[in-house]
Legacy VTK file of the C-alpha trace (Angstrom):
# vtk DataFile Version 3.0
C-alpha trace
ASCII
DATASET POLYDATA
POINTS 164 float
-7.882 -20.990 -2.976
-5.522 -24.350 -2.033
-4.781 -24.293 1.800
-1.328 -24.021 0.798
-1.225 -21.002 -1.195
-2.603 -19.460 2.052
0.565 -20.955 3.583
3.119 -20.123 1.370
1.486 -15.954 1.154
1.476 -15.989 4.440
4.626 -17.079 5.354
6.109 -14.685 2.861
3.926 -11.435 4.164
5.004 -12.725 7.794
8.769 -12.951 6.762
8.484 -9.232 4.743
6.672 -7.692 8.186
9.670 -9.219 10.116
12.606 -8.062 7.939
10.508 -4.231 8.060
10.630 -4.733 11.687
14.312 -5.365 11.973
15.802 -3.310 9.015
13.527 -1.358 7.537
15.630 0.784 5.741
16.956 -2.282 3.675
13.308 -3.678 3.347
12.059 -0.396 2.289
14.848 -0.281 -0.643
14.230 -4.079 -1.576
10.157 -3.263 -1.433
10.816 -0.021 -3.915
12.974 -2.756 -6.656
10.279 -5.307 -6.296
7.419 -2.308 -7.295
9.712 -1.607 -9.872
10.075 -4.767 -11.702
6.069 -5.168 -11.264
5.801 -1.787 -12.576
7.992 -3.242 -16.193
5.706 -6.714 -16.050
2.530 -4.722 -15.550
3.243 -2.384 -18.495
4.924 -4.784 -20.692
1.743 -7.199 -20.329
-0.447 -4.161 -20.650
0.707 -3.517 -24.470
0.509 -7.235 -24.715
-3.300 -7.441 -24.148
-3.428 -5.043 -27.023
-3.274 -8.056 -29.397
-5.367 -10.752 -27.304
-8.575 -7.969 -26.879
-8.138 -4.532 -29.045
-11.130 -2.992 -27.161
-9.864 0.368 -25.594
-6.678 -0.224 -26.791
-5.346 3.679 -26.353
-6.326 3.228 -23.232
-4.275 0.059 -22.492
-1.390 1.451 -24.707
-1.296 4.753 -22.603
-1.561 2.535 -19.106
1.577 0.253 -20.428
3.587 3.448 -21.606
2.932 4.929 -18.218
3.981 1.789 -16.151
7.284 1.256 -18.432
8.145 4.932 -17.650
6.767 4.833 -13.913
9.478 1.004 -14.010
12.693 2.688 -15.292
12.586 5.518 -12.960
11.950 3.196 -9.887
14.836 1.067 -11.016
17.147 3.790 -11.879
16.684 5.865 -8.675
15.722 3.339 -6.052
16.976 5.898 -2.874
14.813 8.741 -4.909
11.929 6.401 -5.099
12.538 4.903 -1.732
11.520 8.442 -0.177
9.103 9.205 -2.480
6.725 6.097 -2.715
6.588 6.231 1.575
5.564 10.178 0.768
2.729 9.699 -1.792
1.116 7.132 0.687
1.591 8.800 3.545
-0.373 11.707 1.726
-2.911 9.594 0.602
-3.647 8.126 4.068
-3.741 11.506 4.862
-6.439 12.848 2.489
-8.608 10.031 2.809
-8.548 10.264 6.773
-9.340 14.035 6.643
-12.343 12.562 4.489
-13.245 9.616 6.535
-12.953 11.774 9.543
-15.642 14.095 7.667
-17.635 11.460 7.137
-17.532 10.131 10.413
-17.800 13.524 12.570
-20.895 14.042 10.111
-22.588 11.069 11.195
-21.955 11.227 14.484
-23.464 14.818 14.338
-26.202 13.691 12.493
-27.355 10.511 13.955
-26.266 11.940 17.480
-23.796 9.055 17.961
-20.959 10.498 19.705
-18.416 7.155 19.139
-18.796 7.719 15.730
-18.177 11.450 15.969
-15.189 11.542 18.339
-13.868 8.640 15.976
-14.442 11.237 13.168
-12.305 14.402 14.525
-9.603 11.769 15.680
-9.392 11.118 11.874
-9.255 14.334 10.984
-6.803 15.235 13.809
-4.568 12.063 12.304
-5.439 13.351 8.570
-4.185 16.951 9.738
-0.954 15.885 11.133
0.280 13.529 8.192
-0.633 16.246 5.706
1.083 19.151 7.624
3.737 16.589 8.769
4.205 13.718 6.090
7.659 13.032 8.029
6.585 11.191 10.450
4.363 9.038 8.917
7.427 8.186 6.150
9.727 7.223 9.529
7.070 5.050 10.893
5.067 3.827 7.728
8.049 0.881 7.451
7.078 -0.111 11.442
3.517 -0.076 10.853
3.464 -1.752 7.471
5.891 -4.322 8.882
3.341 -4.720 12.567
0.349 -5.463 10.400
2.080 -7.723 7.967
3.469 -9.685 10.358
0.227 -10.099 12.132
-1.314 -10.474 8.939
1.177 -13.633 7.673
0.369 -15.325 10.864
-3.227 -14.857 10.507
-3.106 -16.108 7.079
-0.371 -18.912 8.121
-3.028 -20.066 10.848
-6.120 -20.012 8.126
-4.649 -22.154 6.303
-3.808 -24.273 9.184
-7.401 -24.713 9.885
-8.628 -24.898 5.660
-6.100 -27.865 5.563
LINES 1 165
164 0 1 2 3 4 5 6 7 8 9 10 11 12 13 14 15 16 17 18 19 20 21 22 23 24 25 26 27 28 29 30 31 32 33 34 35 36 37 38 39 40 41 42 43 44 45 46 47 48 49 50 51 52 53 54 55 56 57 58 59 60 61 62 63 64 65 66 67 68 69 70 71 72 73 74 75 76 77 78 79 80 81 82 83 84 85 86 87 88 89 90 91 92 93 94 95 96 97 98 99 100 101 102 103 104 105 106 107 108 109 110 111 112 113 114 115 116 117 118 119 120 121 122 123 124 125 126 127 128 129 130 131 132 133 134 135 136 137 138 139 140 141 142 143 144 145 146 147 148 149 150 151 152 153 154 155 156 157 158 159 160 161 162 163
């Protein structure tokens, strides 16, 4: 990948974690319109590929269907969507801490490492309280999305500092 492709994501991710620091409300909103414009593009190139490659093509049909459906909803309820996108990933971080946590406590058990097993019921302690409480993982999902993004653009902004 060009240096400056590293640049240009990065400055973009950076500028997206700042504006989720500062108004997340508003970013959160913007985010949801973008998804659902990708959601129309994905679908409508989805049906596309039909004609270039026919090979599982009920497959691809029922994947482009499902993202032109999945589009017009996001677009015609953004505030509907804007609470319930944050909620399905909060309860997918969730569900796959409770099982990481697993995991982990199960190795630490196992291999008698006790790092990995205190790591392990923190997980599940974390996976716990988003399930039982998805609330307050939707409040601070925008402040912790928008943290690591903005670290993340910077990181990627000084990469490509050092690939030029």
């Amino acid at each position: 990948m060009p240096w400056w492709l590293v640049m240009v994501e990065g400055v973009i991710v950076a500028l997206f974690g700042l504006l989720l620091l500062t108004a997340p409300g508003a970013t959160v909103l913007f985010m949801i319109q973008v998804l659902g414009l990708y959601l129309f593009v994905a679908g409508v190139l989805r049906i596309v590929d039909i004609f270039n490659d026919s090979s599982a093509w009920g497959l691809k049909l029922s994947l482009g269907i499902l993202c032109l459906l999945a589009s017009v909803l996001v677009l015609r309820h953004p505030l509907w969507s804007a609470a319930l996108v944050p909620t399905v990933v909060v309860y997918y971080v969730g569900f796959l801490s409770l099982v990481q946590g697993g995991l982990g406590l199960f190795v630490g058990i196992r291999e008698g490492d006790w790092g990995v097993g205190v790591l392990g019921a923190l997980g599940i302690l974390f996976g716990v309280l988003l399930v039982i409480n998805p609330l307050i993982g939707v409040a601070s999902l925008p402040l912790v999305l928008g943290f690591f993004m903005l670290v993340g653009g910077i990181a990627a902004v000084v990469q490509a500092l050092r690939m030029r």
